[in-house]
Short mmCIF file of the C-alpha atoms (twelve columns), coordinates in Angstrom:
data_MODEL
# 
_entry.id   MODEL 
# 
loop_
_atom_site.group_PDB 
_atom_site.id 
_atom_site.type_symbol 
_atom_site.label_atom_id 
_atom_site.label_alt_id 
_atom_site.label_comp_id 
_atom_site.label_asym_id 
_atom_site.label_seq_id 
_atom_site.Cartn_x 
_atom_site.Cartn_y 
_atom_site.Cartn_z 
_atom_site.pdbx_PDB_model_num 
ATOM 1  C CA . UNK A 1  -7.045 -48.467 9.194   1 
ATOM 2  C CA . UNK A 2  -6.559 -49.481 5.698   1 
ATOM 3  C CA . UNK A 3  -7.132 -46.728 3.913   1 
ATOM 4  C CA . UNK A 4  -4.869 -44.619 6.360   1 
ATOM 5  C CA . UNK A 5  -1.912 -47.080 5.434   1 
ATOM 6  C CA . UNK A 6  -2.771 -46.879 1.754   1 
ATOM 7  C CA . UNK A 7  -2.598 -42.671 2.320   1 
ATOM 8  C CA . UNK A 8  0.746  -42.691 4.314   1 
ATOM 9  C CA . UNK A 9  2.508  -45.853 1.546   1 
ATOM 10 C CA . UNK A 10 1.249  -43.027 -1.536  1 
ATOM 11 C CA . UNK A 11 2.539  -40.552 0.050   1 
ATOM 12 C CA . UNK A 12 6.108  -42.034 1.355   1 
ATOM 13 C CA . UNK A 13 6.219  -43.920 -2.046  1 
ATOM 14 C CA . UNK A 14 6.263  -40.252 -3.824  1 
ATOM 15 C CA . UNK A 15 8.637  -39.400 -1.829  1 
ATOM 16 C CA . UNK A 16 10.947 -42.033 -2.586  1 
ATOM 17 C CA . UNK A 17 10.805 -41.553 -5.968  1 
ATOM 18 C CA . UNK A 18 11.462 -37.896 -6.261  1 
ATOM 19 C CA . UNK A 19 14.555 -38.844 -4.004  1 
ATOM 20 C CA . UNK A 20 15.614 -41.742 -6.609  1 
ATOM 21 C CA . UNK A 21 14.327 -42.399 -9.708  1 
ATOM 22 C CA . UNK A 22 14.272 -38.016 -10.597 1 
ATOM 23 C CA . UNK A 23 16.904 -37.388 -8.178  1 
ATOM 24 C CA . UNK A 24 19.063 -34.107 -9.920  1 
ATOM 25 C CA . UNK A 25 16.695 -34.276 -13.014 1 
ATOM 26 C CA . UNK A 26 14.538 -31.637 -14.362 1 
ATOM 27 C CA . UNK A 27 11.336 -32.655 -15.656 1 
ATOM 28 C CA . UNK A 28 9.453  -31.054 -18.348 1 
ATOM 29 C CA . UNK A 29 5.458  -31.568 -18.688 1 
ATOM 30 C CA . UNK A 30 2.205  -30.684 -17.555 1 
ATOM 31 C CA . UNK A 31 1.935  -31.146 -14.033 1 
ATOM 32 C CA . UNK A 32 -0.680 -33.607 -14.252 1 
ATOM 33 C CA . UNK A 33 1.694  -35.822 -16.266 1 
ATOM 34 C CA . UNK A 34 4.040  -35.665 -13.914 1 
ATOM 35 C CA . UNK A 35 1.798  -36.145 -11.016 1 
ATOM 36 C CA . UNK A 36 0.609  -39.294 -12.670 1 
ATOM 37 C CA . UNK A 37 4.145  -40.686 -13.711 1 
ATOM 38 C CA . UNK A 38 5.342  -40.218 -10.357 1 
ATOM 39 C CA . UNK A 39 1.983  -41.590 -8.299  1 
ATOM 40 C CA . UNK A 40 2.040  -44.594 -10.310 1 
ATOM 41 C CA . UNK A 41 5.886  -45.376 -9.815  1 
ATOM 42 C CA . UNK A 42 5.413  -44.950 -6.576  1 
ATOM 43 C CA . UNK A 43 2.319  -47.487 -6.469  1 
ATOM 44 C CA . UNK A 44 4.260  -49.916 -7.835  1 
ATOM 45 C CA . UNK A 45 7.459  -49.508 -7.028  1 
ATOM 46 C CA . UNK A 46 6.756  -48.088 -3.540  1 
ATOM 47 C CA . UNK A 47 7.827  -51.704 -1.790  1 
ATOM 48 C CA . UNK A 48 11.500 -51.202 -3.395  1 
ATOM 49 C CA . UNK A 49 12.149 -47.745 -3.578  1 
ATOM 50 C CA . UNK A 50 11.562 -46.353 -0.279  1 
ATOM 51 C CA . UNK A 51 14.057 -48.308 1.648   1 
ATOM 52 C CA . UNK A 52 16.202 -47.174 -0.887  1 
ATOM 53 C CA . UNK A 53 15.141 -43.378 -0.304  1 
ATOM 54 C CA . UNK A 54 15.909 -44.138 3.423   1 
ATOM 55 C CA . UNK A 55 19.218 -45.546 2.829   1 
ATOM 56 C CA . UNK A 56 20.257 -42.809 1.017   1 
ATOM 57 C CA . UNK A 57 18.923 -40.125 3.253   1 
ATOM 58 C CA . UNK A 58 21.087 -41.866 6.169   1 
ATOM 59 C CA . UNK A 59 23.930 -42.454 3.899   1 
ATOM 60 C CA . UNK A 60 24.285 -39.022 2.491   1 
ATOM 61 C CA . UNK A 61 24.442 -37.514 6.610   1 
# 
């Protein structure tokens, strides 16, 4: 069961960060650099950001 929430909090928590932290950027680098940039924002700032994400998606209706 752990693991499953661990899979879905990644993969929300990427989510949320393309939708607010890189929101109307363009990103130059090797994909793996910005796999990595973004995975690890979105480990730790996961907790914060997707609210945010979801705010804004409701918000912006």
């Amino acid at each position: 069961m752990g693991e499953i929430f661990l899979l879905i909090y990644f993969a929300v928590g990427y989510w949320a960060v393309g939708q607010t932290i890189y929101a109307n950027r363009i990103i130059f680098g090797t994909f793996k650099d910005i796999f990595l940039e973004k995975f690890m924002l979105a480990f730790l700032l996961g907790w914060i950001l997707i609210p945010i994400a979801i705010i804004k998606k409701i918000l912006q209706k």
